[in-house]
C-alpha positions in Angstrom: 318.4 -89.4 -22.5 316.1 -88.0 -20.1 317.0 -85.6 -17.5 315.2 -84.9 -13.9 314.8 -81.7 -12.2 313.5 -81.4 -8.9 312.6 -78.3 -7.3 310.5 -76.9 -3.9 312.0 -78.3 -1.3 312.9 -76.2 1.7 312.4 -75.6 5.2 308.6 -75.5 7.0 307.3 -75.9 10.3 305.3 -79.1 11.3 302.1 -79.1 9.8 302.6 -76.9 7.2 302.8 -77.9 3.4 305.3 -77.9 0.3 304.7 -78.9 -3.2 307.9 -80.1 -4.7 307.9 -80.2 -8.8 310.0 -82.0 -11.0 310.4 -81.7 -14.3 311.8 -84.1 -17.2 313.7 -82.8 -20.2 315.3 -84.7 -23.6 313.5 -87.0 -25.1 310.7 -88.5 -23.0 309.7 -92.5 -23.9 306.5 -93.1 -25.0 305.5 -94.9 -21.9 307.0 -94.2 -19.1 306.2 -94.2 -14.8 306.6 -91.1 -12.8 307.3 -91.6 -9.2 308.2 -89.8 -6.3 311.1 -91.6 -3.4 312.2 -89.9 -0.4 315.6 -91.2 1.5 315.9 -89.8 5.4 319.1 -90.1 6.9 320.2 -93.3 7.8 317.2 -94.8 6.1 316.4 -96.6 2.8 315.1 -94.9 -0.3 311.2 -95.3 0.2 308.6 -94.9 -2.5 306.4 -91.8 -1.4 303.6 -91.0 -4.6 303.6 -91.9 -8.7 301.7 -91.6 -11.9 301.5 -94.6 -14.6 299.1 -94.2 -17.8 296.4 -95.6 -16.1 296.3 -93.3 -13.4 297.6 -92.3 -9.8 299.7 -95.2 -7.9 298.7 -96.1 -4.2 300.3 -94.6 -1.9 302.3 -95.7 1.3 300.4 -95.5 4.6 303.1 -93.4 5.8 302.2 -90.6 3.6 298.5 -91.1 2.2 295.4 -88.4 3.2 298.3 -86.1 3.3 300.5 -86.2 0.0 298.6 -85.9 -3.3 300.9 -86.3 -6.5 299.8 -85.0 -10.1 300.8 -83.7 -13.5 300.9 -80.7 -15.2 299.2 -80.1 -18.4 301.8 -81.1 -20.3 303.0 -83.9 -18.9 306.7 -83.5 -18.7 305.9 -82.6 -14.7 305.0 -83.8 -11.9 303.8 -82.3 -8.8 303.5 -83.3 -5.0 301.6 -81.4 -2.9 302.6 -82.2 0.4 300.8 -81.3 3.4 300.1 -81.9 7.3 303.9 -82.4 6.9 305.7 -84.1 10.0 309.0 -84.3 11.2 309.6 -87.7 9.6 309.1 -86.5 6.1 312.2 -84.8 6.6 314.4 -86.0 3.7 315.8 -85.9 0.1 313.4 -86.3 -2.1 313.4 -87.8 -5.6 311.9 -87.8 -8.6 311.8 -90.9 -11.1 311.2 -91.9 -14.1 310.6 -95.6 -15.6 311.2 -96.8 -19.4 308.3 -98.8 -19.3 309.8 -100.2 -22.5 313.6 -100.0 -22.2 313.3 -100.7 -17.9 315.4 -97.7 -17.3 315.1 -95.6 -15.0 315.9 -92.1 -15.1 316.8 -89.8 -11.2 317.1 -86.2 -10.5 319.7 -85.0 -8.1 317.4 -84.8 -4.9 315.7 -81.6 -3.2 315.5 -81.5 0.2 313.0 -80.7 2.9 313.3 -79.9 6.4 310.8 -80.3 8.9 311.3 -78.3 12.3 310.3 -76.0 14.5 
């Protein structure tokens, strides 16, 4: 089992910047996807920023020049640095994690940011 924790999320003006971490406990797979989703109310669960084993994942229009996702040194976390933020980021966001092997995928319980003046 695998759990998630998500953590930085809060409130910030427009245009200024988070970085949200998330960090997975238990017993990690060998191979396994990192990715970051956002859901804004009354909208879908969108992908926002990832890390595979053979790098960085693109990233959405909505989101890219702005977010930048990476890992810490040990690999059990993942960052995203998230700046230039605009009121539409506003949401819970997510952090996943992909059984490349077993296709399961692991969520944390959501941290949320606010963006507003």
């Amino acid at each position: 089992q695998v759990q998630l924790a998500e953590s930085g999320g809060g409130l910030v003006q427009p245009g200024g910047s988070l970085r949200l971490s998330c960090a997975a406990s238990g017993r990690l797979p060998s191979l396994f996807v990192f990715r970051w989703y956002r859901e804004a109310q009354g909208k879908q669960r969108e992908f926002v920023a990832g890390l595979a084993s053979g790098g960085v994942l693109s990233y959405p229009n909505s989101v890219k020049g702005r977010f930048t996702v990476y890992s810490g040194d040990t690999g059990n976390v993942m960052y995203l640095q998230m700046n230039d933020l605009k009121v539409e980021d506003a949401a819970i966001y997510y952090c996943n994690l992909e059984d490349s092997t077993a296709r399961i995928d692991y969520w944390g319980r959501g941290t949320q940011v606010i963006v507003s003046s």
